[in-house]
C-alpha positions in Angstrom: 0.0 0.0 0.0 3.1 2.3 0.7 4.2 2.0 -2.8 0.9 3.0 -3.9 0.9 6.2 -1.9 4.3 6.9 -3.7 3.5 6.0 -6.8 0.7 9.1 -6.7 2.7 11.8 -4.7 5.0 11.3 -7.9 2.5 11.5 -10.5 1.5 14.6 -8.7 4.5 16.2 -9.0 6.2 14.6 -11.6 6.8 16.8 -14.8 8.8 14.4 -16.9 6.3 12.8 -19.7 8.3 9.7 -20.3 8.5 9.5 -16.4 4.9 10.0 -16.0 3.7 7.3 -18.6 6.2 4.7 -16.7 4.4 5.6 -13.5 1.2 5.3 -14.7 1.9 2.3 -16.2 3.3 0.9 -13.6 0.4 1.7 -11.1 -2.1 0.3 -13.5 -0.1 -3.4 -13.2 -0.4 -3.1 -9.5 -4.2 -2.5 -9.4 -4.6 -5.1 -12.2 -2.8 -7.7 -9.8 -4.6 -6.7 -6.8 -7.5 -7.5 -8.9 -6.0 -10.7 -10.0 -5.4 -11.4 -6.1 -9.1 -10.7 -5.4 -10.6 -12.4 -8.2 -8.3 -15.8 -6.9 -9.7 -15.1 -3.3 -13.2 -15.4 -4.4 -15.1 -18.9 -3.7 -16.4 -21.0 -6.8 -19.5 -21.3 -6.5 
């Protein structure tokens, strides 16, 4: 969750395009795999 947090005080002040894109990137891997996580946590019904 910390990384998270830093991930978006970055993107806040980060003024670097190429930077930015990597960030965003890289925060839209962690929510997909927090999704992922989720999803596998789930009971089959």
């Amino acid at each position: 969750m910390a990384i998270d947090r830093f991930i978006l005080k970055k993107l806040q002040s980060c003024t670097y395009q190429p930077m930015r894109q990597n960030l965003i990137r890289l925060f839209l891997i962690r929510i997909e795999k927090a999704w992922h996580e989720e999803e596998a946590q789930k009971p089959a019904w």
